[in-house]
ZAPA-906831 format. One line per 5 residues: their letters; for each residue z, x, y of N, C-alpha, C. Coordinates in steps of 0.02 Angstrom, whole numbers, plus 50000, padded with zeros to 5 digits. Each point is the difference from the previous one (the first is absolute). Layout:
a	Z/X/Y/Z/X/Y/Z/X/Y | ...
***
This chain:
xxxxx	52027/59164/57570/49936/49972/50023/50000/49996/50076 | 49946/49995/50041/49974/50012/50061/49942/49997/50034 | 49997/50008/50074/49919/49947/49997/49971/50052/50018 | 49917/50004/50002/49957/50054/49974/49947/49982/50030 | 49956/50057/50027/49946/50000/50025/49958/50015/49957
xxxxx	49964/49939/50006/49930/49991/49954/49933/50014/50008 | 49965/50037/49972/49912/50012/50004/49990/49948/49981 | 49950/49948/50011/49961/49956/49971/49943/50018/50011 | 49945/50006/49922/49918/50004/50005/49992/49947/49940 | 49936/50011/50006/49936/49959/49968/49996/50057/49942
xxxxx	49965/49995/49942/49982/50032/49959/49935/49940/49955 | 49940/50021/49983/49957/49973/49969/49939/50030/49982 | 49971/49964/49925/49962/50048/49977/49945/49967/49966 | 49943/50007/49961/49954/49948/49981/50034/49996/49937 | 50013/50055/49963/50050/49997/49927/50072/50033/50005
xxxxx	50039/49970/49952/50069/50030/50001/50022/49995/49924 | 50036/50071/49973/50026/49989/49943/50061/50026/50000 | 50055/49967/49975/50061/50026/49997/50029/50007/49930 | 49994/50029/49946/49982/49993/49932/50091/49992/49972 | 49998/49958/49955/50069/49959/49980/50011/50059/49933
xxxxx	50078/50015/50017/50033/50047/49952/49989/50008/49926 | 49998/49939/49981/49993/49966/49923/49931/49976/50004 | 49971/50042/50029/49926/49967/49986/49972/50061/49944 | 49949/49978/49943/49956/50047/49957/49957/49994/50014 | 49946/49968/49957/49921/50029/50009/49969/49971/50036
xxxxx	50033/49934/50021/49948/49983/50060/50041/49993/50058 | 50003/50046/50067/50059/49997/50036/49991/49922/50048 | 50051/49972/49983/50042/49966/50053/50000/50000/50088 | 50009/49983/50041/50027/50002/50062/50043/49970/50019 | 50042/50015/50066/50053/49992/50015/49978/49948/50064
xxxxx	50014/49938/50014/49993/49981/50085/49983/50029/50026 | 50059/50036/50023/50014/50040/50074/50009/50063/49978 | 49987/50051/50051/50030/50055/49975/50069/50011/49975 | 50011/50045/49961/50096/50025/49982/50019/50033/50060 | 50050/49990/50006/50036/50055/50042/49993/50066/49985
xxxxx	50006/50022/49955/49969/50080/49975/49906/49999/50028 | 49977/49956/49992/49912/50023/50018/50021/49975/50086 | 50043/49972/50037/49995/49994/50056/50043/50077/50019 | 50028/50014/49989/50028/50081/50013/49926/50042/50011 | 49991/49968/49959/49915/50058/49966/49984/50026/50061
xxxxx	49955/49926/50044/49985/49977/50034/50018/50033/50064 | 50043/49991/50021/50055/50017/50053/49968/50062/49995 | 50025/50046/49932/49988/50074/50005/49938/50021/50022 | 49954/49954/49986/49929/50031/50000/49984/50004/50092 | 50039/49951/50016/50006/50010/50074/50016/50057/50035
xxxxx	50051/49997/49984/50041/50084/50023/49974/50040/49992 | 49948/50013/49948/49987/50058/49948/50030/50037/49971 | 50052/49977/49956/50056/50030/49976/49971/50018/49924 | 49999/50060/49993/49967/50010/49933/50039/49993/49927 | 49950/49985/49968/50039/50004/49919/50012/50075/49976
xxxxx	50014/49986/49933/50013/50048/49957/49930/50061/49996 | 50026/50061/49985/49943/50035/50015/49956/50005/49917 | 50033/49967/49951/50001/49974/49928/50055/49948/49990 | 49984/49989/49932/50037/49917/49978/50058/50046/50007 | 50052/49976/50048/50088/50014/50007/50002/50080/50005
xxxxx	49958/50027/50045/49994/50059/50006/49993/49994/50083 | 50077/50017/50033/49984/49999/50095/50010/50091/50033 | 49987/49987/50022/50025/50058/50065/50067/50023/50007 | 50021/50029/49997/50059/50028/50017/50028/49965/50056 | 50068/49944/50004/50013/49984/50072/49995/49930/49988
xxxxx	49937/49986/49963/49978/49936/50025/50030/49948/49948 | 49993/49948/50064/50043/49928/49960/49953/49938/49993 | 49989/49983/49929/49939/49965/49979/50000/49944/50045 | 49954/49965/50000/49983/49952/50065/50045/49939/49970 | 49997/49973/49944/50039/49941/49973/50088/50024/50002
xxxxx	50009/50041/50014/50074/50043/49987/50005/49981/50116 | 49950/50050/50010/50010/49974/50071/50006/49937/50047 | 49978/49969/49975/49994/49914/50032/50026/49968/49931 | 50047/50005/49977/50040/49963/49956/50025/49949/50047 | 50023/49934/49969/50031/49958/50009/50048/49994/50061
xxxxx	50033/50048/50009/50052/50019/50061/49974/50045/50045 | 49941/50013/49992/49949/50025/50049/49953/49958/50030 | 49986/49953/49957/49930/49969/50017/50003/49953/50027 | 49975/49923/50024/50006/49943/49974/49927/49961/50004 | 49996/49971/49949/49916/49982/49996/50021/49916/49986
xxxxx	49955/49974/50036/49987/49920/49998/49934/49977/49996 | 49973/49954/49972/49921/50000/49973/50010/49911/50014 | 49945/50006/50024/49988/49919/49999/49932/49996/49987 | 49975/49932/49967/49944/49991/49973/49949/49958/50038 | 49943/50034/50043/49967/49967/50069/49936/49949/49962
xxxxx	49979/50013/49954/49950/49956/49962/50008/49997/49934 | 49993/49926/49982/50005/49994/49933/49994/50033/49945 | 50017/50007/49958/49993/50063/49930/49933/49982/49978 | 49948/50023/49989/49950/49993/49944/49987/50060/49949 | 49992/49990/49927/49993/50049/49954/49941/49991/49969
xxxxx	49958/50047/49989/49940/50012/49964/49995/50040/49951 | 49977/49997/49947/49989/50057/49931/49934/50052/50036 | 50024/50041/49971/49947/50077/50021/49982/50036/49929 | 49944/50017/49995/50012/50055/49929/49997/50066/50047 | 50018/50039/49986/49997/50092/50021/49980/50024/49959
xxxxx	49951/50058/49994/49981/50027/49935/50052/50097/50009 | 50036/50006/49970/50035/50039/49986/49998/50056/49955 | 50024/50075/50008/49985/50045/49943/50041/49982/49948 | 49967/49999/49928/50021/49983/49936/50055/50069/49992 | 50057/49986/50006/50041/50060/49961/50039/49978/49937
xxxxx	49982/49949/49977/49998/49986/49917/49969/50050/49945 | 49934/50011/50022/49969/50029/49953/49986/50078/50030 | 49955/50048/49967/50035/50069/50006/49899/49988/50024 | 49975/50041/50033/49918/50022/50012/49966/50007/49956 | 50032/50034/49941/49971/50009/49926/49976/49924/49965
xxxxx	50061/49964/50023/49985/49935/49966/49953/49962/50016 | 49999/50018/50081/49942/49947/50019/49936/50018/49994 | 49996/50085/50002/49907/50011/49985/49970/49999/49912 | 50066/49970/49965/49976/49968/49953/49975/49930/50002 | 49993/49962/50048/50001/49940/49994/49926/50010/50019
xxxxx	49973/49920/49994/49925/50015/50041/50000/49965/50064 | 50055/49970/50033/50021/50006/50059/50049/50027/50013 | 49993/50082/50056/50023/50033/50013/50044/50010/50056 | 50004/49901/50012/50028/50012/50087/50064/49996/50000 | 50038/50054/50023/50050/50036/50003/50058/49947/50045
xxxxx	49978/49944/50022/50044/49964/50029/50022/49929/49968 | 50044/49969/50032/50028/49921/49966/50026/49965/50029 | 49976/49937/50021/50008/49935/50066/50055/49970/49976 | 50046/50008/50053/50059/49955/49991/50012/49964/50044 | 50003/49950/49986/50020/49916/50058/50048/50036/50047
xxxxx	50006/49970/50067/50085/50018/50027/49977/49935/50046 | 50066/49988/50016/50012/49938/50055/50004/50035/50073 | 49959/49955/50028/50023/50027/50062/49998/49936/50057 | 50030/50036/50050/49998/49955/50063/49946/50003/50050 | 49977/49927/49994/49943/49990/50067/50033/49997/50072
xxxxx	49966/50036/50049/50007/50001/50066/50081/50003/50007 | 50022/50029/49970/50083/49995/50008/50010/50039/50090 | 50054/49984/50022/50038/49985/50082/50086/49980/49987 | 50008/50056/50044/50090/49999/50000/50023/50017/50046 | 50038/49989/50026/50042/50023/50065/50079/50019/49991
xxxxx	49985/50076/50021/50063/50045/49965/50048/50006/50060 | 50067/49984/49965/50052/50004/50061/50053/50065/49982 | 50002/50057/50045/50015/50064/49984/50049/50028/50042 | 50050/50022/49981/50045/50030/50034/50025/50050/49974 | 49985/50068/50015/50048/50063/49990/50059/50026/50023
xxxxx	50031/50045/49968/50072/50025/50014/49991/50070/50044 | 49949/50017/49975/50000/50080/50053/49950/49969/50077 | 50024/50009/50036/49969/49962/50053/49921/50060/50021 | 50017/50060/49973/49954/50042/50028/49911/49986/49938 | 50032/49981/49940/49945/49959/49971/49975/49951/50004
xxxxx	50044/49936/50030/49967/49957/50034/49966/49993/50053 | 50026/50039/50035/49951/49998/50081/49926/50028/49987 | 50007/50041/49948/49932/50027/49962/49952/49943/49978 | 50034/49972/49966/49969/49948/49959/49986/49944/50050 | 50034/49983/50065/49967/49948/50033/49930/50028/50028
xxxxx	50024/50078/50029/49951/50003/50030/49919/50001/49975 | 50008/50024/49910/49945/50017/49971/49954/49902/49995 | 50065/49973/49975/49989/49931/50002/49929/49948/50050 | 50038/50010/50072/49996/49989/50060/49909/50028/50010 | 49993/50052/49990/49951/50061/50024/49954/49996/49932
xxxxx	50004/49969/49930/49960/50003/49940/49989/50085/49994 | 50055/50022/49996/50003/50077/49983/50017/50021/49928 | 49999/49969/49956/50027/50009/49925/49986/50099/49982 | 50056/50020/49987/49982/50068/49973/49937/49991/49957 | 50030/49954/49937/49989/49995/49935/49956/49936/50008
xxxxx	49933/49968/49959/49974/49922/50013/50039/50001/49943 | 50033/49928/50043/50057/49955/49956/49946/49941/49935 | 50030/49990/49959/49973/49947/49939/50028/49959/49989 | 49983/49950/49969/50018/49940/49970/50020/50009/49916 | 50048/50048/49996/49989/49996/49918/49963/50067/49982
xxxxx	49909/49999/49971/49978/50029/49989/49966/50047/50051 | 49978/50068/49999/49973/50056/50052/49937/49968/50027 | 49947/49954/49960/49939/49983/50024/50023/49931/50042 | 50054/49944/49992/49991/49956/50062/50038/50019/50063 | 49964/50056/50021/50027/50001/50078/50024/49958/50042
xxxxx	50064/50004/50043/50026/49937/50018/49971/50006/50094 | 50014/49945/50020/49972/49995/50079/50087/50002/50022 | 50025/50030/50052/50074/49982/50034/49987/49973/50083 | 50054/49949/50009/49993/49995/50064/50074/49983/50029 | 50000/50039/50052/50074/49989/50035/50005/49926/50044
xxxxx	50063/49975/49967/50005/49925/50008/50068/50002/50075 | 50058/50022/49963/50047/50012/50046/50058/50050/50010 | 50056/49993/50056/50041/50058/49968/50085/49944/50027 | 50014/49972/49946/50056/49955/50037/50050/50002/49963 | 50080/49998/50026/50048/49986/49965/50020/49962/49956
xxxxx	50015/50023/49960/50011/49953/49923/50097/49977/50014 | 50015/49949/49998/50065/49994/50001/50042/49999/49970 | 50053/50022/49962/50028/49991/49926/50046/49922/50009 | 49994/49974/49956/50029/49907/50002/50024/50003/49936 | 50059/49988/49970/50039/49969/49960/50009/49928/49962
xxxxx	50020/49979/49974/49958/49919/49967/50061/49990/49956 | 50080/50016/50008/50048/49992/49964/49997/49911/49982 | 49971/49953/50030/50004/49945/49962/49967/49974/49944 | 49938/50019/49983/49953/50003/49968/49955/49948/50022 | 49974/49994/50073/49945/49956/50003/49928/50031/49970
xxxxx	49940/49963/50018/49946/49996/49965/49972/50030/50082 | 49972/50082/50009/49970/50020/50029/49924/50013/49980 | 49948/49989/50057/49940/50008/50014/49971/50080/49998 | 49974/50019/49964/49995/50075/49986/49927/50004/50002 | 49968/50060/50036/49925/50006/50011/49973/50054/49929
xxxxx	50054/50062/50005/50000/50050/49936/49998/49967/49917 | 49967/50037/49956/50045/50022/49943/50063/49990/50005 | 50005/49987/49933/50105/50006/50014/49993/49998/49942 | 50070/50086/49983/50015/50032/49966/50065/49941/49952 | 49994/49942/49939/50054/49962/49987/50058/50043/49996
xxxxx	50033/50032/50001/50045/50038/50006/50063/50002/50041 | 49937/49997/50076/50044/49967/50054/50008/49928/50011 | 49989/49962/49957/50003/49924/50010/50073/49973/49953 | 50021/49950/50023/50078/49983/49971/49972/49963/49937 | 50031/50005/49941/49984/49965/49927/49997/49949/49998
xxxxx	50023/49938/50024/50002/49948/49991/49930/49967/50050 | 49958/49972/49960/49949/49963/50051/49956/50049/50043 | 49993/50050/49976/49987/50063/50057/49942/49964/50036 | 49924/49964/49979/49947/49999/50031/49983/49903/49997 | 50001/49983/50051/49977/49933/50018/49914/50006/49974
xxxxx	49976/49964/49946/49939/49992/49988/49952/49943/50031 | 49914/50018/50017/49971/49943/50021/49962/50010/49959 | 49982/49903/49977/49956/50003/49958/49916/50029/50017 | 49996/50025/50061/49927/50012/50027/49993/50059/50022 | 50059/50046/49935/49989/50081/50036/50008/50038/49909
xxxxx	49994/50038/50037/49960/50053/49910/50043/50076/49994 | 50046/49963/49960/50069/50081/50012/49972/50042/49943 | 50011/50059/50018/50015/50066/49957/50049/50026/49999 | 50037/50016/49932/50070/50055/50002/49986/50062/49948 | 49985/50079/50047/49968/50070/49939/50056/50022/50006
xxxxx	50029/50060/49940/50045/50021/49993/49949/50044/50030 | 50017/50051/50074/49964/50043/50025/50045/50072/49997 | 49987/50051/50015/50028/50070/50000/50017/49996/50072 | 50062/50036/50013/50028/50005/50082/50008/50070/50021 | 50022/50037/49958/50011/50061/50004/49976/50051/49937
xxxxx	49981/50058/50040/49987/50061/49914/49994/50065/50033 | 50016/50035/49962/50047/50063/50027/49924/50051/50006 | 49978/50070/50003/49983/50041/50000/49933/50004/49941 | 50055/49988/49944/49956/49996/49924/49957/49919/49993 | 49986/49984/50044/49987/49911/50004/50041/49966/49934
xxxxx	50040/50019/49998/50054/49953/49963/50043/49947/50031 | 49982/49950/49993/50032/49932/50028/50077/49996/49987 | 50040/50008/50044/50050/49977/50015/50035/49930/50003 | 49968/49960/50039/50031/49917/49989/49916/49970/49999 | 50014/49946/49956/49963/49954/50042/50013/49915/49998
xxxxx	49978/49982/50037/50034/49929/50047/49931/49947/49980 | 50029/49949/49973/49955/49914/50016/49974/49990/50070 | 49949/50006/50014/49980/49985/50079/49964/49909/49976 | 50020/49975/50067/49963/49934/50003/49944/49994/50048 | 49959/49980/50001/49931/49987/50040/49976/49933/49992
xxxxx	49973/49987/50055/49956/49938/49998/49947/50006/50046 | 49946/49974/49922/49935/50046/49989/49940/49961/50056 | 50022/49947/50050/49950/49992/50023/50033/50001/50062 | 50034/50062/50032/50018/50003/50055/50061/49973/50053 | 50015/49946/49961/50044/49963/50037/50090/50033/50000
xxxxx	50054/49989/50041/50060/50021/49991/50028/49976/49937 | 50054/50030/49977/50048/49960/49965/50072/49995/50015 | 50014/49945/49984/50076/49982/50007/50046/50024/49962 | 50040/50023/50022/50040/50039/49961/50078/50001/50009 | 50028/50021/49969/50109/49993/50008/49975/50103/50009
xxxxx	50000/50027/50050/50012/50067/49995/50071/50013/50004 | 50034/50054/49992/50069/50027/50008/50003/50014/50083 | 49920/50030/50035/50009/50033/50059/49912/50005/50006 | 50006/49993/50061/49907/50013/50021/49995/50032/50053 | 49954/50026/50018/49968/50021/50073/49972/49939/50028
xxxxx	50007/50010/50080/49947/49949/50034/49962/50016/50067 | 49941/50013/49985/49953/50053/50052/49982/49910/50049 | 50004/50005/50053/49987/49964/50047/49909/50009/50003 | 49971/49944/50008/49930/49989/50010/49959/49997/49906 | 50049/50027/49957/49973/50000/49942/50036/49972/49950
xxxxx	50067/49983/50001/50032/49968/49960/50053/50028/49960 | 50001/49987/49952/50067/50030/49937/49975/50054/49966 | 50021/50065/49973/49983/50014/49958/50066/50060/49968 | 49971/49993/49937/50061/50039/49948/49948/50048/49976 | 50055/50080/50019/49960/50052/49967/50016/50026/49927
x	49947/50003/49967/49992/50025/49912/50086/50039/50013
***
């Protein structure tokens, strides 16, 4: 471990959906983004393209979640305004039933509304550090300048996200071999937190813990995924980490 130069932006949108693994017919959302939809993200910046079909690339090329893996990447998410969730219906194409079936009916409308959860006015502030330095200097600059190859999302293609470049400051790597109770601005991945007592609770704060996806290879097949903790109306949490970052002017934070 080692200390790291950090992008910090803004990211926000009027809706956000981050749709939960084990979710069926009526999808779910996630808080915050996953680390896999913040990769997304990132990419859409760069303009780093997908598959030219489902798991079908280019000759050469190294899928974007394969490229900013874990030991490539480092993503930190903190939560700038409270969580709010609202029910939506979407009206969707019916691929239950076959065309035949439906122009038997005497309503013939070929579609079917399904609830999904989503997030109101969601706002996050992403803390980013890459390993190839020649992609990062890219990415500040697109950052910096609102140059997105790709318009970045919140989740789904229709809530377009707004970005704004916040800062560009050293993240420090800090150690915590005693196990005190550190002040953390991020998400935090429980993983890196010591077992015993990991999170000091207040009764006047509103925790979340999702089993979220961290990594997935090429074929979007999930590789690990990790308990993230959040607290849903913005505020830090206290925490026993193993090891944290600490960006001066912004506070603590632990990357996914």
């Amino acid at each position: 471990m080692s200390d790291k130069q950090v992008l910090i932006f803004d990211i926000k949108s009027d809706f956000g959906h981050f749709r939960k693994y084990n979710t069926t017919t009526s999808p779910l959302t996630y808080p915050i983004p996953t680390r896999t939809a913040a990769v997304g993200i990132v990419g859409a910046i760069l303009g780093i393209e997908r598959e030219l079909r489902y798991n079908d690339y280019p000759d050469g090329f190294v899928p974007l979640q394969e490229r900013f893996n874990k030991q490539q990447a480092h993503i930190a998410i903190k939560i700038m305004r409270p969580i709010k969730i609202i029910n939506q219906g979407f009206n969707l194409i019916n691929t239950k039933d076959t065309w035949y079936d439906l122009t038997k009916r005497k309503n013939k409308n070929p579609h079917t509304q399904i609830n999904f959860q989503l997030l109101k006015d969601p706002y996050y502030r992403f803390y980013v550090s890459l390993e190839d330095s020649s992609s990062f200097g890219e990415l500040v600059e697109r950052v910096k300048h609102k140059k997105p190859v790709y318009t970045p999302a919140l989740g789904l293609a229709q809530f377009i996200a707004e970005i704004e470049f916040v800062d560009l400051k050293q993240a420090i790597y800090k150690e915590n071999p005693d196990g005190r109770y550190v002040d953390v601005v991020s998400a935090v991945n429980m993983k890196y937190l010591y077992p015993q007592e990991p999170v000091a609770f207040d009764n006047n704060s509103f925790y979340s813990v999702n089993s979220m996806p961290m990594e997935m290879n090429g074929a979007r097949i999930v590789s690990e995924y990790s308990d993230v903790l959040v607290e849903r109306q913005a505020k830090p949490l206290k925490v026993k980490p193993k090891f944290y970052y600490y960006v001066e002017n912004h506070g603590n934070i632990i990357f996914l």
